[in-house]
N, CA, C and O atoms as CSV, one atom per row, in Angstrom:
chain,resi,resn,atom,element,x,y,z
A,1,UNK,N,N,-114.682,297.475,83.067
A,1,UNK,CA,C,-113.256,297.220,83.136
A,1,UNK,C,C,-112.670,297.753,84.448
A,1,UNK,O,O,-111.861,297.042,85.044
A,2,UNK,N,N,-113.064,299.123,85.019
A,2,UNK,CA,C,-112.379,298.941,86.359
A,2,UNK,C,C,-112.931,298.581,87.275
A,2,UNK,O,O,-112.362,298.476,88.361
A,3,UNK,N,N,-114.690,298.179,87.019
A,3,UNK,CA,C,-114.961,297.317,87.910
A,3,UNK,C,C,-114.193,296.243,88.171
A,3,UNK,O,O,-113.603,296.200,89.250
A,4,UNK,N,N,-114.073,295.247,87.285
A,4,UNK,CA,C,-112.871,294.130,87.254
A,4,UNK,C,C,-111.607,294.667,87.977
A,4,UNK,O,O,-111.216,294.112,89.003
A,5,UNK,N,N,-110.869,295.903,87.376
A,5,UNK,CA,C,-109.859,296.027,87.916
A,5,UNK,C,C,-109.489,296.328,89.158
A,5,UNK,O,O,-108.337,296.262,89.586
A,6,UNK,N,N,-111.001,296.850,90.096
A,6,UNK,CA,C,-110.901,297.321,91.115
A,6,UNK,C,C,-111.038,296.162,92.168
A,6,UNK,O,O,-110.267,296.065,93.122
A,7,UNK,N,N,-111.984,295.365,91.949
A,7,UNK,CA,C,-112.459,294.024,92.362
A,7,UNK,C,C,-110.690,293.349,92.750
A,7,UNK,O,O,-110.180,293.335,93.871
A,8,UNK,N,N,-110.002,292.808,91.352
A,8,UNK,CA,C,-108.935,291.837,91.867
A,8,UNK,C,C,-108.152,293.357,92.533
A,8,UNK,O,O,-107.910,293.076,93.707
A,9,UNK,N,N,-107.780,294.492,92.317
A,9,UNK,CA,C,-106.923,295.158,93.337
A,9,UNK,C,C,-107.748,294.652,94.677
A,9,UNK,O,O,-107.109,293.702,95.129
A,10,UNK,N,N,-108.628,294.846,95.292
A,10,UNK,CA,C,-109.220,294.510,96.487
A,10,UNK,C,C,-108.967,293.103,96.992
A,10,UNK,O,O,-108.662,292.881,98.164
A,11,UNK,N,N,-109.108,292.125,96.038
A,11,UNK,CA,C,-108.632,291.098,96.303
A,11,UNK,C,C,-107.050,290.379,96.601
A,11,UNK,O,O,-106.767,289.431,97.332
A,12,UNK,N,N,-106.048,291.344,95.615
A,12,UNK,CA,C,-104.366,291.437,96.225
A,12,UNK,C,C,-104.535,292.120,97.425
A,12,UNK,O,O,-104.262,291.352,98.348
A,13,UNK,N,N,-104.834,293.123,97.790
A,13,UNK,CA,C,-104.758,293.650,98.882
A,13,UNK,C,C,-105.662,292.957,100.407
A,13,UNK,O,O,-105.431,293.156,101.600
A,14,UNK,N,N,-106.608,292.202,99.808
A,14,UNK,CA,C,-107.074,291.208,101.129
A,14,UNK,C,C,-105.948,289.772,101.362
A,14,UNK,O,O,-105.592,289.160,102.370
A,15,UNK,N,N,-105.665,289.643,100.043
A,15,UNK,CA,C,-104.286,288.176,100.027
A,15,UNK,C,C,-103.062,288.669,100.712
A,15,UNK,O,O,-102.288,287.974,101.370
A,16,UNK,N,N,-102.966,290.069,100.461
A,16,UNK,CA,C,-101.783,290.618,100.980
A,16,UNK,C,C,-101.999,290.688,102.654
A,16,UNK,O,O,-101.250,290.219,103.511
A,17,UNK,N,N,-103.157,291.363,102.827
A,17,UNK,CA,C,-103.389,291.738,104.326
A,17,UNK,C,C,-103.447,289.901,105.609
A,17,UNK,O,O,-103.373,289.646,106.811
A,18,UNK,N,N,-103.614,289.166,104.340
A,18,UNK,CA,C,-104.148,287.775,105.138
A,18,UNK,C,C,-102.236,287.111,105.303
A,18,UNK,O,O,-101.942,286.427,106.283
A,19,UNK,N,N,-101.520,287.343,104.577
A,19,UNK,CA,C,-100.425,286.814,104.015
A,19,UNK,C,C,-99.321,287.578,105.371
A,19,UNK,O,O,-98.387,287.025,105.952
A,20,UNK,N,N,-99.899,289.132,105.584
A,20,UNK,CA,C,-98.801,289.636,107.012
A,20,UNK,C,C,-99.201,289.123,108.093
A,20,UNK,O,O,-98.414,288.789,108.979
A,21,UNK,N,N,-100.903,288.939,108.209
A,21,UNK,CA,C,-101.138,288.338,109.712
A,21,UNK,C,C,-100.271,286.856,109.591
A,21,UNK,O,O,-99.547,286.757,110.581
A,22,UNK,N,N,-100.155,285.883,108.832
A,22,UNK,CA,C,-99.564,285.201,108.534
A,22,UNK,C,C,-98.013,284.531,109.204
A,22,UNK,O,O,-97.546,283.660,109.938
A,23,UNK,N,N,-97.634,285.821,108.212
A,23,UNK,CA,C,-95.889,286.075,109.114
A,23,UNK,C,C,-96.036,286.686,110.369
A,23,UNK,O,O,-95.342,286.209,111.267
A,24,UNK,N,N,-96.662,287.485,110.606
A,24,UNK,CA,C,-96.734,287.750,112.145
A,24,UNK,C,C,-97.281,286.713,113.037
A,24,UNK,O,O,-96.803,286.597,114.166
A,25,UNK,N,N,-98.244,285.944,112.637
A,25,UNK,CA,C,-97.951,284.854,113.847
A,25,UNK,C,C,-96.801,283.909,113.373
A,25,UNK,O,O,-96.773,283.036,114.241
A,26,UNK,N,N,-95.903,283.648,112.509
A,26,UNK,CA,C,-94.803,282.726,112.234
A,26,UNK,C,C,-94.163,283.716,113.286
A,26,UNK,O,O,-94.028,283.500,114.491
A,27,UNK,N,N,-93.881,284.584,112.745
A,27,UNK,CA,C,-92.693,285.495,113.627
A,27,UNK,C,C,-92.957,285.556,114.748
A,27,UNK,O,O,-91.928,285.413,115.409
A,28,UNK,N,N,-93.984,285.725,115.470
A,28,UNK,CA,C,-93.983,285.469,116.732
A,28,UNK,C,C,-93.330,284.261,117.503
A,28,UNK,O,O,-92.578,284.158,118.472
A,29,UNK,N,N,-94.162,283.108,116.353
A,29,UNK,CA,C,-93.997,281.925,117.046
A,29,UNK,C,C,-92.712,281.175,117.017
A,29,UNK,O,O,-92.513,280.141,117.654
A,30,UNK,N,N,-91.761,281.826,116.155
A,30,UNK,CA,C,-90.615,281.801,116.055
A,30,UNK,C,C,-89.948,281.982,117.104
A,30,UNK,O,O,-89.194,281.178,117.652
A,31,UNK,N,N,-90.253,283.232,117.471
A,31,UNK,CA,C,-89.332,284.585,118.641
A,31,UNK,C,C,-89.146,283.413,119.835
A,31,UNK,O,O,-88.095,283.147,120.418
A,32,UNK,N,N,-90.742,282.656,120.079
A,32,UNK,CA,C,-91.197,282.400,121.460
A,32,UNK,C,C,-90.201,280.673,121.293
A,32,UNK,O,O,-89.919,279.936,122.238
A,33,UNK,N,N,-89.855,280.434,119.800
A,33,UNK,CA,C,-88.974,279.309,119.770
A,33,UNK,C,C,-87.643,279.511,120.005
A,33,UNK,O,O,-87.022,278.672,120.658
A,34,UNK,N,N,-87.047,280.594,119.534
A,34,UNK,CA,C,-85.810,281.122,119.780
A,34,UNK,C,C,-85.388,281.552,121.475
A,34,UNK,O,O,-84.354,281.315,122.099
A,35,UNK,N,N,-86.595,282.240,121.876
A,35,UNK,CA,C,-86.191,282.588,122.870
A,35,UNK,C,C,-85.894,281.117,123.735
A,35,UNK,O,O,-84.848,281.052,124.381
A,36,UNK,N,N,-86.917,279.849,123.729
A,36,UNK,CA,C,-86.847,278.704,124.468
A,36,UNK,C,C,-85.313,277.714,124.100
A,36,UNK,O,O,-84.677,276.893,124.761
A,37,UNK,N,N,-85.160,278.262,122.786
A,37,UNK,CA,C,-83.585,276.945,122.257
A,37,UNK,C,C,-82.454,278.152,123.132
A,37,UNK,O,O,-81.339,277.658,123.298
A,38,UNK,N,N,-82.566,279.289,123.566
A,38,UNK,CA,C,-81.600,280.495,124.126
A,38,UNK,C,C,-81.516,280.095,125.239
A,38,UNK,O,O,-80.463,280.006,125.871
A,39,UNK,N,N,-83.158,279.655,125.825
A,39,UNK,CA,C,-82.925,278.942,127.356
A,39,UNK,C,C,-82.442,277.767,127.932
A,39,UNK,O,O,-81.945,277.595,129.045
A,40,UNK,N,N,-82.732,276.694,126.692
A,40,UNK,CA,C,-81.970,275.732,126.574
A,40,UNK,C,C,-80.465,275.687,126.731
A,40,UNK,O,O,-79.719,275.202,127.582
A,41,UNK,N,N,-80.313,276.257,125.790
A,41,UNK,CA,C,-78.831,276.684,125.368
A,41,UNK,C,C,-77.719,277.091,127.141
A,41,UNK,O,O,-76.622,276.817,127.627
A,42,UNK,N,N,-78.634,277.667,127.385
A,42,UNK,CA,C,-77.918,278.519,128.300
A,42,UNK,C,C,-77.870,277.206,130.080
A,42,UNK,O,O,-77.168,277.152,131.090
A,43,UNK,N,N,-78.820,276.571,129.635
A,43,UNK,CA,C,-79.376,275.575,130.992
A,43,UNK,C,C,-78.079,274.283,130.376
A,43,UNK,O,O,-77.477,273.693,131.274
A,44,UNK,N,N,-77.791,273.989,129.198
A,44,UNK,CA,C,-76.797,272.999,128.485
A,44,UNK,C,C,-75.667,273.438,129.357
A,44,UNK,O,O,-75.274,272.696,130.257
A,45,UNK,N,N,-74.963,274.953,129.077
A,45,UNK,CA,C,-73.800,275.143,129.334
A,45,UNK,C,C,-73.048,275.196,130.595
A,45,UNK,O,O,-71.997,274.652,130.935
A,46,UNK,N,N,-74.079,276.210,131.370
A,46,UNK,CA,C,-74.091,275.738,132.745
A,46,UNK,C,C,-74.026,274.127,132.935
A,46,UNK,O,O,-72.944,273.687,133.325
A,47,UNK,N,N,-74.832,273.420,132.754
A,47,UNK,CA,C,-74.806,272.156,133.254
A,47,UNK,C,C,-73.671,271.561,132.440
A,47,UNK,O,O,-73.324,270.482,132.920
A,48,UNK,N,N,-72.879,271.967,131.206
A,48,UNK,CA,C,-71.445,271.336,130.931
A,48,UNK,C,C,-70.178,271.777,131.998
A,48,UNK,O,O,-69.326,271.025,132.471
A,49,UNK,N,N,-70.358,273.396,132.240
A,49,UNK,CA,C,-69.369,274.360,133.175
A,49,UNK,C,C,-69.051,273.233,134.694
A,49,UNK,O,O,-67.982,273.028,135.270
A,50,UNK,N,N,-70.539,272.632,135.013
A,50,UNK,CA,C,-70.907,271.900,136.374
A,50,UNK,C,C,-69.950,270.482,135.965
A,50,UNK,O,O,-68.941,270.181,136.603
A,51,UNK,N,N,-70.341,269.885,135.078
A,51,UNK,CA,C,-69.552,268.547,134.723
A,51,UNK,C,C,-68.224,268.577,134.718
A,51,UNK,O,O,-67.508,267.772,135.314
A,52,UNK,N,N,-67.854,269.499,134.050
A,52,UNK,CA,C,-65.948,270.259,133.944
A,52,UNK,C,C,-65.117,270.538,135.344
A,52,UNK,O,O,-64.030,270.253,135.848
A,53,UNK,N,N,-66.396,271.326,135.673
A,53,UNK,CA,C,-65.805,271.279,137.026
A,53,UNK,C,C,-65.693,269.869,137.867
A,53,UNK,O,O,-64.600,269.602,138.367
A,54,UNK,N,N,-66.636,269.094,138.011
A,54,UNK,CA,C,-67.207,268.173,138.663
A,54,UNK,C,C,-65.689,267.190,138.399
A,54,UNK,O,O,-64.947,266.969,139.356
A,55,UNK,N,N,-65.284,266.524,136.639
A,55,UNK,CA,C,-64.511,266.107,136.079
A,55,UNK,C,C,-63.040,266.637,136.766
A,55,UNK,O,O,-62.285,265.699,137.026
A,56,UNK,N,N,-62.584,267.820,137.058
A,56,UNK,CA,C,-61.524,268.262,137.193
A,56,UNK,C,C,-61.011,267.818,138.933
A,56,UNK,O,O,-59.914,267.476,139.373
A,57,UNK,N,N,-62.057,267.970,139.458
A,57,UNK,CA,C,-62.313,267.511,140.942
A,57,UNK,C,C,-61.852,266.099,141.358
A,57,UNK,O,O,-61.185,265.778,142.343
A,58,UNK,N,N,-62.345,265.360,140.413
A,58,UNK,CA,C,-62.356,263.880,140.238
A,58,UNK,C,C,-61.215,263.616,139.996
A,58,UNK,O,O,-60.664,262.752,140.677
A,59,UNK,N,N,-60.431,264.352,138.836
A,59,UNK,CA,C,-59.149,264.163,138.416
A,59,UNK,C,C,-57.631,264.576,139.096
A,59,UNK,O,O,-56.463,264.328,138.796
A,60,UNK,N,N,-58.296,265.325,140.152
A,60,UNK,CA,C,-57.517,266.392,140.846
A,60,UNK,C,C,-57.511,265.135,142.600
A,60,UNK,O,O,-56.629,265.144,143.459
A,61,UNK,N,N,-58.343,264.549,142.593
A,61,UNK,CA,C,-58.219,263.568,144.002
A,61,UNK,C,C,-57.424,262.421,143.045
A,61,UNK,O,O,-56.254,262.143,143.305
A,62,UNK,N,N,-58.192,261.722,141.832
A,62,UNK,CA,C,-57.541,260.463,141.269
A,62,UNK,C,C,-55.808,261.110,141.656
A,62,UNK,O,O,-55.029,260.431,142.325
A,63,UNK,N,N,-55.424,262.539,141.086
A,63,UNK,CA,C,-54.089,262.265,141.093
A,63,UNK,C,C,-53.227,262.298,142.373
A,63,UNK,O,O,-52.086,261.897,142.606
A,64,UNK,N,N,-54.268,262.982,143.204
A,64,UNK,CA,C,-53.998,263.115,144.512
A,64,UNK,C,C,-53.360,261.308,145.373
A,64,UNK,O,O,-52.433,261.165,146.170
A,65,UNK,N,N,-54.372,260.143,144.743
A,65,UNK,CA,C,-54.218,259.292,145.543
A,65,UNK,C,C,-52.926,258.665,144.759
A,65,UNK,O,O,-52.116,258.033,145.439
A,66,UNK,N,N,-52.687,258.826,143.257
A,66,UNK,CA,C,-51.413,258.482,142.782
A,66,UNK,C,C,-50.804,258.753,143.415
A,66,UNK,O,O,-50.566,257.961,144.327
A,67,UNK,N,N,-50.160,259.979,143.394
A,67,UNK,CA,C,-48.827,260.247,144.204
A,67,UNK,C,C,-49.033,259.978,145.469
A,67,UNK,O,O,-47.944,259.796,146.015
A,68,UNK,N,N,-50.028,259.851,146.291
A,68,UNK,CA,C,-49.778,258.906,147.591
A,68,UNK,C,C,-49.167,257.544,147.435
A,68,UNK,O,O,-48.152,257.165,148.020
A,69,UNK,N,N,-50.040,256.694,146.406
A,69,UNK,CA,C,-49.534,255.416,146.430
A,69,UNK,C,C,-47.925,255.268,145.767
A,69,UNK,O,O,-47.258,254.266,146.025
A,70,UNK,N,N,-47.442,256.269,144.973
A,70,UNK,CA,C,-46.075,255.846,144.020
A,70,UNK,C,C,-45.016,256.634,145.547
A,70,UNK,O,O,-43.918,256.158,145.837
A,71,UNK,N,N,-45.575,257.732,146.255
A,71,UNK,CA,C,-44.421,258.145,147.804
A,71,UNK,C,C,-44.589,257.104,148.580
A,71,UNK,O,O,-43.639,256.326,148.657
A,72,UNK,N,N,-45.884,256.795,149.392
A,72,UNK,CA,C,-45.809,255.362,149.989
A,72,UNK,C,C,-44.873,254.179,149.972
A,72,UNK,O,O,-44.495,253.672,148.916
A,73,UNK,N,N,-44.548,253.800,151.029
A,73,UNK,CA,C,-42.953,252.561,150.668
A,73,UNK,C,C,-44.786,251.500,150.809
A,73,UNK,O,O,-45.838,251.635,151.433
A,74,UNK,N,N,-44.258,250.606,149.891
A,74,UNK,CA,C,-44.421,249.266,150.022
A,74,UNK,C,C,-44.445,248.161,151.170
A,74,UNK,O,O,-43.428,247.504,151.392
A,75,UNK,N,N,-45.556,247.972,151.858
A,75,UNK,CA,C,-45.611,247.162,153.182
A,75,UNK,C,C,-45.628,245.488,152.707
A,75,UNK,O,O,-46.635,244.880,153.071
A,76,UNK,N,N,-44.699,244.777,152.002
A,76,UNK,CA,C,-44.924,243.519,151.525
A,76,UNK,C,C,-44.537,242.517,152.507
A,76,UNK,O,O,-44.668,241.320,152.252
């Protein structure tokens, strides 16, 4: 009987030991995913900050040439 009992303890404790290497490579391979969607993330915003700006530029001459053309007299 504690042969038996000693046997499956040995055996939870090898399921157990197989079950952390387990999560430790998930968790790793997680980290190394998180860290890449962080780099992403961060390469997105910048490159939205660039467009905003880029957009405001654009919007800032468009209005520029309005009010040239509405001060401008009319050469008809």
């Amino acid at each position: 009987m504690i042969e038996s009992s000693l046997s499956k303890l040995e055996q939870l404790v090898s399921d157990l030991v197989q079950q952390k290497q387990e999560l430790l490579d998930t968790n790793t391979q997680l980290s190394a995913e998180l860290a890449q969607a962080k780099d992403e993330n961060e390469s997105l915003q910048l490159s939205l900050m660039e467009q905003e700006e880029k957009q405001g530029a654009t919007a800032a001459r468009i209005q520029a040439l309005v009010e040239r053309v509405s001060v401008s007299p009319v050469n008809a």
